[in-house]
One Martini backbone bead per residue (centre of mass of N, CA, C, O) as a GRO file, in nm:
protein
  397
    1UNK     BB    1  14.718   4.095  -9.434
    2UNK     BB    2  14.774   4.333  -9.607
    3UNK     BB    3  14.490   4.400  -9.697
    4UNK     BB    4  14.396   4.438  -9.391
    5UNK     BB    5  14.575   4.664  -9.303
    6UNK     BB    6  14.482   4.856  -9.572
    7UNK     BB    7  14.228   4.868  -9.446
    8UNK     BB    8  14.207   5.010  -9.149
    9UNK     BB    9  14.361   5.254  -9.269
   10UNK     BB   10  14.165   5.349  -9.422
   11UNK     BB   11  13.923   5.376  -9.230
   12UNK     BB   12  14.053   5.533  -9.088
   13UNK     BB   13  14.150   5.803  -9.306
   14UNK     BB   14  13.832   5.847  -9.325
   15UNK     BB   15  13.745   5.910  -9.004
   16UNK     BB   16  13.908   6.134  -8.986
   17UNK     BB   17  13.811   6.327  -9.256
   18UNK     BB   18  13.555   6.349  -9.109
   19UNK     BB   19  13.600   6.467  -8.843
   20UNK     BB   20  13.743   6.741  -8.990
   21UNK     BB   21  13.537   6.800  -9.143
   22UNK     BB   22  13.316   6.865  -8.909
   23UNK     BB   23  13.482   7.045  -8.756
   24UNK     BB   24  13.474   7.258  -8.950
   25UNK     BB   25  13.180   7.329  -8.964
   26UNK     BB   26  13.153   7.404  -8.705
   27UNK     BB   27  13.350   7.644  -8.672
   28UNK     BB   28  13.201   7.767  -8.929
   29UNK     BB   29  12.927   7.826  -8.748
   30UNK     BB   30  13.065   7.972  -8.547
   31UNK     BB   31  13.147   8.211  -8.701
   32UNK     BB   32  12.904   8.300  -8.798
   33UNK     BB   33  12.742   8.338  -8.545
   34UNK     BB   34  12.973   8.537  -8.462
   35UNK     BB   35  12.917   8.744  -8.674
   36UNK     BB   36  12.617   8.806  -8.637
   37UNK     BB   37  12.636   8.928  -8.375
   38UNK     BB   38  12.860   9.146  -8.436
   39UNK     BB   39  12.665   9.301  -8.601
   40UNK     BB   40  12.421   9.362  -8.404
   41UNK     BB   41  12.567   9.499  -8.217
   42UNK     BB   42  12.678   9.682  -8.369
   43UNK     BB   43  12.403   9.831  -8.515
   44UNK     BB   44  12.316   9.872  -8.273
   45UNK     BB   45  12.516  10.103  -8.170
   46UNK     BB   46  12.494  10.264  -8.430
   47UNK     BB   47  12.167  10.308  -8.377
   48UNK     BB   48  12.171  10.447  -8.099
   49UNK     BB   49  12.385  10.694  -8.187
   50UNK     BB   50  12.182  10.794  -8.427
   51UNK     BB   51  11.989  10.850  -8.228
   52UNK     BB   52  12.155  11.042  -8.056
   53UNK     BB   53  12.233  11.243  -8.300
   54UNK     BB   54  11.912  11.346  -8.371
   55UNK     BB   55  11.860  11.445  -8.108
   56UNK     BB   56  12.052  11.635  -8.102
   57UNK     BB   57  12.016  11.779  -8.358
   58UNK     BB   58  11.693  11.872  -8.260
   59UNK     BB   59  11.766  12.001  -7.995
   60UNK     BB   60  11.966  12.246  -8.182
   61UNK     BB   61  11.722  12.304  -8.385
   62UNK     BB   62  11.547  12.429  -8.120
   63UNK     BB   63  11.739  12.644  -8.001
   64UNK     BB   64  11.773  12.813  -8.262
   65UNK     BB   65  11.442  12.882  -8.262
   66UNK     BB   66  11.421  12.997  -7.963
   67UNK     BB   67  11.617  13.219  -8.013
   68UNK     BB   68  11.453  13.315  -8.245
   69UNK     BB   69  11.217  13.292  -8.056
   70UNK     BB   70  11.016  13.087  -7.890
   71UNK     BB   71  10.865  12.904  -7.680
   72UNK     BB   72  10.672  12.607  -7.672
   73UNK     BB   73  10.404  12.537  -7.580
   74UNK     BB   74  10.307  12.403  -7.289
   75UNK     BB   75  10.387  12.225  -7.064
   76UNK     BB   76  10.626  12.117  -6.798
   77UNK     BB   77  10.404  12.113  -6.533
   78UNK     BB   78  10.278  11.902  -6.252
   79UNK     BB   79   9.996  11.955  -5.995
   80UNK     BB   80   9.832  11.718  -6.027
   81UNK     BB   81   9.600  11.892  -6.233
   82UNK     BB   82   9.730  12.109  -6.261
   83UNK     BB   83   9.963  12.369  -6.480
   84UNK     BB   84  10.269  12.430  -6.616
   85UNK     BB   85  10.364  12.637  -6.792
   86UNK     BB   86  10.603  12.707  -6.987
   87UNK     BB   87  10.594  13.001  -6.988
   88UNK     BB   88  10.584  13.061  -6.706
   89UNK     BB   89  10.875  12.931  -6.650
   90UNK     BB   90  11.048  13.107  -6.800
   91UNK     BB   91  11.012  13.360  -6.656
   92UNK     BB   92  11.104  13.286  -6.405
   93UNK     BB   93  11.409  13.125  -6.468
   94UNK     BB   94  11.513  13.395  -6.610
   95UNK     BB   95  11.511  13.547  -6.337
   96UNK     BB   96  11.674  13.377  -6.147
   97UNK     BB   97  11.932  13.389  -6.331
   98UNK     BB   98  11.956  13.667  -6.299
   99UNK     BB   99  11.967  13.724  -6.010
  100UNK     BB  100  12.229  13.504  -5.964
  101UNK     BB  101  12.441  13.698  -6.113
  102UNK     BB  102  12.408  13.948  -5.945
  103UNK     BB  103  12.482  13.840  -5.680
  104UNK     BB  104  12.767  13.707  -5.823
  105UNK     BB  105  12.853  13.915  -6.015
  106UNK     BB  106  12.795  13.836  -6.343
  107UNK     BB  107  12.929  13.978  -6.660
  108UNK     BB  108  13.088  13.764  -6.779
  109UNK     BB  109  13.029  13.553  -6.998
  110UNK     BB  110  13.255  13.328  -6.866
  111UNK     BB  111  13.146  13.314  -6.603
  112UNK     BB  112  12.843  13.264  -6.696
  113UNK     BB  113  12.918  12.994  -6.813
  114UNK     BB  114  13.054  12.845  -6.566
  115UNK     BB  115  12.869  12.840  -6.361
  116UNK     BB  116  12.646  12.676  -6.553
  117UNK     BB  117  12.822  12.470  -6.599
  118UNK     BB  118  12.976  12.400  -6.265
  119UNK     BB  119  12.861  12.507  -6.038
  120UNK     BB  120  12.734  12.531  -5.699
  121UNK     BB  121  12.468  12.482  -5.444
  122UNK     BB  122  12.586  12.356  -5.262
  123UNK     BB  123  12.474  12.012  -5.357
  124UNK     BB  124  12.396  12.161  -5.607
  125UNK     BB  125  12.398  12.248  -5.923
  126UNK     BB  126  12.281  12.514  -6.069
  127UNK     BB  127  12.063  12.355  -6.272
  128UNK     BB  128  11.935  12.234  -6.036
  129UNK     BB  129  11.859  12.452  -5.893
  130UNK     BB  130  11.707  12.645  -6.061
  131UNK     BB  131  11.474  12.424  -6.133
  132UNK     BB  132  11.365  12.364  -5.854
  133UNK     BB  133  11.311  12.648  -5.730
  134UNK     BB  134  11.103  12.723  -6.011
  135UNK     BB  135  10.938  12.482  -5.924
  136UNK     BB  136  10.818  12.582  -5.642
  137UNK     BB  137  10.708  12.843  -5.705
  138UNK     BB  138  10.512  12.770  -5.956
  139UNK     BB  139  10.332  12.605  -5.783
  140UNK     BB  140  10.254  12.779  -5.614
  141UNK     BB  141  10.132  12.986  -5.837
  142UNK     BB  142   9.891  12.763  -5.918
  143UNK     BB  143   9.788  12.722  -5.617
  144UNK     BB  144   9.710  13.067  -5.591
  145UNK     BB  145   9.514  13.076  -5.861
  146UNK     BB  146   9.337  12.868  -5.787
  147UNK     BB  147   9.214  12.991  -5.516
  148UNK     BB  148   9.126  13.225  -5.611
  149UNK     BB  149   8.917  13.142  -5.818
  150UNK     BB  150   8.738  12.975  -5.624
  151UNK     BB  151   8.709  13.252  -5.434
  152UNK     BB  152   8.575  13.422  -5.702
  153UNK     BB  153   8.831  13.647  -5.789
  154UNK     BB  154   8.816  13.940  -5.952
  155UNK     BB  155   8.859  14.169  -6.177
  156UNK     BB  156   8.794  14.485  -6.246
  157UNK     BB  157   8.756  14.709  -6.417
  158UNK     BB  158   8.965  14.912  -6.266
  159UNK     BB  159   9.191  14.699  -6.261
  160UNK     BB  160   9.226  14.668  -6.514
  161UNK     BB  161   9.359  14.969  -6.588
  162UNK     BB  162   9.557  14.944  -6.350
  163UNK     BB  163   9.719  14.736  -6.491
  164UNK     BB  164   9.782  14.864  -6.763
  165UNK     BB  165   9.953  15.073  -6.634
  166UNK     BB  166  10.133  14.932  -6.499
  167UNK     BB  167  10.285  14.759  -6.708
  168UNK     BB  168  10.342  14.966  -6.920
  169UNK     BB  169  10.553  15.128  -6.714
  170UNK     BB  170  10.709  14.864  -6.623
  171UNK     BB  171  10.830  14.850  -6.943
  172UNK     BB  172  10.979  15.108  -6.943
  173UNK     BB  173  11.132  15.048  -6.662
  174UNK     BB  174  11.320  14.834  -6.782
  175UNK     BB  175  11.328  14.927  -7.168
  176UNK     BB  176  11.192  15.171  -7.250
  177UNK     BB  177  11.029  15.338  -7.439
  178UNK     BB  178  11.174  15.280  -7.753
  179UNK     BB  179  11.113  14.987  -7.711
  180UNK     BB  180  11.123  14.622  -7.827
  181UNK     BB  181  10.944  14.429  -7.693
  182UNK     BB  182  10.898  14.156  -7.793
  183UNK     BB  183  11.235  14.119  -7.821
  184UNK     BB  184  11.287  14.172  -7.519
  185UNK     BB  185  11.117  13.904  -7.417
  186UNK     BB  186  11.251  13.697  -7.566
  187UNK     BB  187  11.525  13.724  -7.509
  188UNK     BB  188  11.507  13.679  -7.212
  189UNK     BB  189  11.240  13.470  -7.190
  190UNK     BB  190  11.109  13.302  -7.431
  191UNK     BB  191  10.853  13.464  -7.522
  192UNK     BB  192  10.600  13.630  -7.570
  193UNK     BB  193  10.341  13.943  -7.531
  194UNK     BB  194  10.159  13.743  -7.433
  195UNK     BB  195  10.267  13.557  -7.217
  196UNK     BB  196  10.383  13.801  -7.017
  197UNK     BB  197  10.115  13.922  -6.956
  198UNK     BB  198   9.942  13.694  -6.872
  199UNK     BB  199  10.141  13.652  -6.623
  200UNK     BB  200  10.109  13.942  -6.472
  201UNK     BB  201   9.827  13.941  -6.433
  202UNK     BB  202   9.793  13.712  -6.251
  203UNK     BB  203   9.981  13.835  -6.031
  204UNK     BB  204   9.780  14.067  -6.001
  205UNK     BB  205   9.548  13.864  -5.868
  206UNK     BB  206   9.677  13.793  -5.651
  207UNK     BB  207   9.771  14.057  -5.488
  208UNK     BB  208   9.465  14.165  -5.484
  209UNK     BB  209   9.380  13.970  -5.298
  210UNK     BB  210   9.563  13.997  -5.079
  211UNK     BB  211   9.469  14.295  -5.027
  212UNK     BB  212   9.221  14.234  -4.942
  213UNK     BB  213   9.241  13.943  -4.735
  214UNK     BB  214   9.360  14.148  -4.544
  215UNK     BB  215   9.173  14.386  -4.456
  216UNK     BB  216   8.999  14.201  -4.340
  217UNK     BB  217   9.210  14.040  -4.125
  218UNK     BB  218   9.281  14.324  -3.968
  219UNK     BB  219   8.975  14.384  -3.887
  220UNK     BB  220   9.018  14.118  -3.655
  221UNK     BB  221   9.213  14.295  -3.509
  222UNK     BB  222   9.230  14.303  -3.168
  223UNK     BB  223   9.392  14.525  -2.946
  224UNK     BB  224   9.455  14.283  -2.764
  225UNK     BB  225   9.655  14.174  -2.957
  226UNK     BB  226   9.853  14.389  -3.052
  227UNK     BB  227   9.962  14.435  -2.760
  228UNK     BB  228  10.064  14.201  -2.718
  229UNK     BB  229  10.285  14.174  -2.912
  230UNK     BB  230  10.435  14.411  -2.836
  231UNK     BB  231  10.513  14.321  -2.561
  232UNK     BB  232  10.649  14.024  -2.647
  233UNK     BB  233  10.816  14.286  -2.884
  234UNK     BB  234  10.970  14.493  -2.783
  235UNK     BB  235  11.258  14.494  -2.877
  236UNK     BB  236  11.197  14.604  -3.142
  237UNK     BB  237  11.114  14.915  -3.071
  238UNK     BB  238  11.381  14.999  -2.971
  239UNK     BB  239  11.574  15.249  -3.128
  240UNK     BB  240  11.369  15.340  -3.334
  241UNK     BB  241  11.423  15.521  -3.704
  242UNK     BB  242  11.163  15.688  -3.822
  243UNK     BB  243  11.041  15.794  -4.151
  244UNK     BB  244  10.904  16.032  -4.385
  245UNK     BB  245  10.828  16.126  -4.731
  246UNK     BB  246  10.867  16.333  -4.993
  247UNK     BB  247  10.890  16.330  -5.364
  248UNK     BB  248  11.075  16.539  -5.560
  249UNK     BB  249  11.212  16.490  -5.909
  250UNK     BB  250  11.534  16.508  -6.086
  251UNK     BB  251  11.459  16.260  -6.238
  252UNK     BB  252  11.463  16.001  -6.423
  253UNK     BB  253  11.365  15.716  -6.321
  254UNK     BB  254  11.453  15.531  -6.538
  255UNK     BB  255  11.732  15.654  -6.674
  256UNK     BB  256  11.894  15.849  -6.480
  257UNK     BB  257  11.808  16.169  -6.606
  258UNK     BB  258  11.848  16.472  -6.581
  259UNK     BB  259  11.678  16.729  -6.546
  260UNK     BB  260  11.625  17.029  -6.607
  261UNK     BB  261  11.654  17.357  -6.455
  262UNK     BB  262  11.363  17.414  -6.441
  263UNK     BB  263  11.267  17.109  -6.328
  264UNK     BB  264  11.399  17.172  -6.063
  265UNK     BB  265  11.323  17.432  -5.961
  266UNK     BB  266  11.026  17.316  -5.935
  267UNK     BB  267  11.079  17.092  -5.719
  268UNK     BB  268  11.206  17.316  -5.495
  269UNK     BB  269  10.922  17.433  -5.488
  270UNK     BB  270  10.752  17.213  -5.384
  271UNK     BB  271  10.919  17.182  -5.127
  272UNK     BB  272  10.886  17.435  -4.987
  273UNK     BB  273  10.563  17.443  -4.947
  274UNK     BB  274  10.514  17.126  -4.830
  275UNK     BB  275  10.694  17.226  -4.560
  276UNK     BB  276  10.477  17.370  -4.472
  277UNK     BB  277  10.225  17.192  -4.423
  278UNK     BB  278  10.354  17.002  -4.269
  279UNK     BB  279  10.429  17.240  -4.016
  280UNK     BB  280  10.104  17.283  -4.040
  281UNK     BB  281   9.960  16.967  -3.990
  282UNK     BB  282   9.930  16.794  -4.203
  283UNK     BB  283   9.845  16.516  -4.336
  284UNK     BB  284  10.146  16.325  -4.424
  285UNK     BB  285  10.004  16.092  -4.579
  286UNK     BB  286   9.770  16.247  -4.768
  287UNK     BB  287  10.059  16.379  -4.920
  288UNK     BB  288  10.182  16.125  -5.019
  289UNK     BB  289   9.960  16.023  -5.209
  290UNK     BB  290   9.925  16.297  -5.405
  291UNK     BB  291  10.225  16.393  -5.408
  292UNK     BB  292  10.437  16.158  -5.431
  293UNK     BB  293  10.735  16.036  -5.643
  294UNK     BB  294  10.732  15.756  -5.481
  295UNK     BB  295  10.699  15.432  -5.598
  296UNK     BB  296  10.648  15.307  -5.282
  297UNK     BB  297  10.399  15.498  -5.186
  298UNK     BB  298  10.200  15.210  -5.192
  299UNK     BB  299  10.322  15.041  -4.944
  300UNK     BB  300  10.431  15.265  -4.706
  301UNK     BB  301  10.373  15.604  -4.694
  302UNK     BB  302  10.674  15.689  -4.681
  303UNK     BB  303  10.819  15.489  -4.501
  304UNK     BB  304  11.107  15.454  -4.283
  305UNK     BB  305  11.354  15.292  -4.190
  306UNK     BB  306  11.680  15.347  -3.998
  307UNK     BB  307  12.002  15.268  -4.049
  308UNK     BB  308  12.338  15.185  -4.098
  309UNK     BB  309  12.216  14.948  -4.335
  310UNK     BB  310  12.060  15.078  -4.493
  311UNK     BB  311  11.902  15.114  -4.856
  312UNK     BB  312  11.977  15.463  -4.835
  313UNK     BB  313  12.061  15.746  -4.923
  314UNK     BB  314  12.277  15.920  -4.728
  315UNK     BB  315  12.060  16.191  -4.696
  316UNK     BB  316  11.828  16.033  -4.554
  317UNK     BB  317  12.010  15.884  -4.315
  318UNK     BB  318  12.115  16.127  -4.174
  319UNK     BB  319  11.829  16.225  -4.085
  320UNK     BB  320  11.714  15.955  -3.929
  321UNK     BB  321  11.976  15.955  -3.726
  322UNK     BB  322  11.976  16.241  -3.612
  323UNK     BB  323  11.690  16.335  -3.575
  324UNK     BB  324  11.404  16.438  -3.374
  325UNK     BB  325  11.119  16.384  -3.277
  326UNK     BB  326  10.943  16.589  -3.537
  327UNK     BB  327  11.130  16.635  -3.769
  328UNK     BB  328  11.198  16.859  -4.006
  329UNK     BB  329  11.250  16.882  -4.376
  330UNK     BB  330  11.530  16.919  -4.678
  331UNK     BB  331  11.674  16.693  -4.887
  332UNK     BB  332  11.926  16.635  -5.094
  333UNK     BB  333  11.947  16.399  -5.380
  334UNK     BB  334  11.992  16.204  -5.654
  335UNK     BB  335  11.616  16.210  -5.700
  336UNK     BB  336  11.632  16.473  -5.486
  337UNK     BB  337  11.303  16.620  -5.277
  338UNK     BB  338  11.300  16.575  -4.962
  339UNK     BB  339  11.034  16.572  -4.702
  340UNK     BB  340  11.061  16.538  -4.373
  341UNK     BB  341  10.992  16.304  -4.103
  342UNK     BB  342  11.003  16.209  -3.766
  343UNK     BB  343  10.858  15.989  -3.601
  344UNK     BB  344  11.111  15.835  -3.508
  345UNK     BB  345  11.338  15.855  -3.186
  346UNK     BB  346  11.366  15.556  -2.955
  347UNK     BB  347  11.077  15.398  -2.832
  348UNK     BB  348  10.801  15.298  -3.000
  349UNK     BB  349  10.492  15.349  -2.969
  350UNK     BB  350  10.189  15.132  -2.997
  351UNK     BB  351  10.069  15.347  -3.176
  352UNK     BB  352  10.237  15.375  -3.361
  353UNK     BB  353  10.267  15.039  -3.402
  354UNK     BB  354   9.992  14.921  -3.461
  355UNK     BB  355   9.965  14.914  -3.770
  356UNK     BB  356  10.191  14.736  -3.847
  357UNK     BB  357  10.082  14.497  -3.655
  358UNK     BB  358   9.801  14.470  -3.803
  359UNK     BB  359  10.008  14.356  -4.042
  360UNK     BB  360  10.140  14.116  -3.939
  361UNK     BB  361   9.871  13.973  -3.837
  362UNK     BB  362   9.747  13.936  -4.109
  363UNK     BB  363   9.994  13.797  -4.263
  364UNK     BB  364   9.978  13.551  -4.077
  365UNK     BB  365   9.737  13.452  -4.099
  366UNK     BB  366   9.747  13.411  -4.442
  367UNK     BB  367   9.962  13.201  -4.394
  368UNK     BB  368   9.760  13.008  -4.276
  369UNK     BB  369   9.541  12.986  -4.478
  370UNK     BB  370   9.771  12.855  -4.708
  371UNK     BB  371   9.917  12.625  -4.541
  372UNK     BB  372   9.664  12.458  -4.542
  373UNK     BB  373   9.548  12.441  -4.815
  374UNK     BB  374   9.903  12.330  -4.920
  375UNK     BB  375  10.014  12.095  -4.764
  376UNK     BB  376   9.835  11.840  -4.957
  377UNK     BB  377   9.997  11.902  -5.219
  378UNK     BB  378  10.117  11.778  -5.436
  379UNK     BB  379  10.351  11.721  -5.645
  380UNK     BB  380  10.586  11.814  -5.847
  381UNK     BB  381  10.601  11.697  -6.219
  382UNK     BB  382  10.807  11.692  -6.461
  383UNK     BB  383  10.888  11.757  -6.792
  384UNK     BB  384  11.163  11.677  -6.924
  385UNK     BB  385  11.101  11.670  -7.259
  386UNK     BB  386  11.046  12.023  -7.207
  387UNK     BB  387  11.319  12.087  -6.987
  388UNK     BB  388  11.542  12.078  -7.171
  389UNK     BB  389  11.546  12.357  -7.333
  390UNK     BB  390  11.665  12.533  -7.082
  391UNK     BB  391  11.951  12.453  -7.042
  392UNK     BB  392  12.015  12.484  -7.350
  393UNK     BB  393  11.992  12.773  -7.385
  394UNK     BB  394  12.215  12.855  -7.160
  395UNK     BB  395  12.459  12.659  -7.318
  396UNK     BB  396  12.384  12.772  -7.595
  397UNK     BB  397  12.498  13.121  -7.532
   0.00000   0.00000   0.00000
């Protein structure tokens, strides 16, 4: 009886030592499974890790040579078909930045480093509206130079000679004569002296466009039409001082330094002159033309319309707000002898604003013919992946 006893106690003792082996194995196969896992995890995070610290190595690595050099050409964005090239979104790009600091007045580099690191533009963080905004832009330009282009319209030798001088003037009076443009160029747009002058070229091919394509549809404003607006919006006429000036500069437009005593002496010899023929009835537009040195009368045959709030230095203002129409005179500012006449003082009349309405409504006109072009035109597509070094420019500057 006692060895069957000593006999089943046995068996237990054998059955735990079984049970207690097994149950070790299992143990031991999930602890391993769980190591090997627990490996796997690491390895996944520390190789994700590692790739995220190479791609920003990359990334750090990139714009130190965009620093010093241009960015690397390619596409940027796509609208459809059509390319938004990088150097083109660049210039635009720095161009909306240096602006947008302007107006918010941002000179200390503190100032402007937390703008763009925190700032906000209504709902949009700043980096976000800067991206949109010159995305959106840029659409527009690349719908308007295929449109141009398809509509056939090239520039001239002629056309081609002006753009080289004025190219050339506009980089003088940006950078200065005696600077290196490349590097100016370089530095604040990041693009080279090659793709800065094709995007102007470009720019002034639309410009071109536009003026032959006002003139047409100008010429198709009749008598009839005209009158109209301006009844529908005699209130915009009523009130209204507007002067005509010719200009000889006594400074340098560029660095607004001033000349000479011989040479401003020479300017305000030719103010008194050209004061002569005004009061004498020549025609003011063709002496604007021919004579004036203000740069902006090719764009309105230097007439300016006059407020209390107008952005025209104040001896200029004195004069339009105060003289009766048909008053001629010369007032000296700082940028020299303005030889003036008061084209209007009082409630403007048709034949007066005829030219600029039929300037209005052919600009209207243009505008519907761009709107109806450009309506179906797809989304703007963003190319992220060359989109990075951007921002990456303006925050690690």
């Amino acid at each position: 009886m006692a060895d069957n006893n000593r006999n089943v106690r046995r068996r237990q003792t054998s059955r735990t030592a079984i049970v207690k082996k097994k149950s070790k194995k299992k143990i031991d196969k999930v602890t391993i499974i769980g190591f090997v896992i627990l490996v796997l995890v690491l390895g996944g995070i520390f190789g994700a890790y590692m790739i995220q610290q190479a791609e920003k190595s990359r990334q750090e690595e990139l714009t130190k040579q965009i620093l010093a050099g241009a960015l690397p050409e390619g596409v940027v964005a796509k609208v459809g078909d059509l390319e938004i090239a990088t150097s083109a979104y660049a210039i635009k790009y720095f161009s909306n930045k240096s602006q947008a600091e302007q107006e918010k007045k941002l000179t200390d580099a503190k100032a402007i480093s937390d703008y763009w690191r925190n700032g906000m533009v209504e709902t949009q963080t700043s980096l976000e509206w800067l991206k949109q905004t010159t995305l959106e832009q840029m659409k527009q330009f690349v719908l308007y130079l295929d449109y141009v282009k398809k509509a056939g319209f090239k520039l001239s030798e002629a056309d081609l000679k002006d753009f080289e001088k004025s190219y050339s003037d506009s980089l003088s009076q940006q950078f200065g004569k005696d600077t290196d443009y490349k590097a100016a160029i370089n530095s604040i747009f990041h693009v080279t002296l090659e793709d800065y002058k094709k995007y102007e070229q470009s720019s002034y091919l639309i410009s071109k466009y536009q003026v032959q394509k006002l003139k047409e549809l100008n010429l198709k404003v009749t008598e009839k039409q005209a009158k109209a607006y301006y009844d529908k919006n005699i209130k915009n006429y009523k009130d209204k001082k507007i002067v005509q000036h010719i200009l000889f500069l006594t400074q340098d437009p560029t660095t607004g330094k001033a000349y000479s005593k011989a040479k401003i002496a020479e300017a305000k010899k030719k103010a008194d002159a050209m004061l002569v023929r005004v009061r004498a009835g020549e025609n003011m537009t063709e002496l604007v033309k021919k004579y004036s040195e203000d740069t902006g009368k090719t764009q309105n045959d230097g007439i300016y319309e006059v407020t209390a709030e107008s952005q025209l230095v104040q001896e200029f203002k004195d004069f339009g707000l105060k003289q009766k129409t048909g008053a001629t005179g010369i007032v000296k500012s700082t940028f020299g002898y303005h030889v003036m006449k008061e084209i209007v003082n009082g409630t403007q009349s048709f034949s007066s604003a005829k030219k600029s309405i039929v300037v209005i409504l052919g600009q209207t006109a243009l505008n519907d013919l761009l709107q109806s072009a450009f309506s179906k035109a797809p989304v703007a597509k963003m190319n992220d992946d060359v989109f990075v070094m951007f921002p990456n420019l303006i925050l690690s500057a």
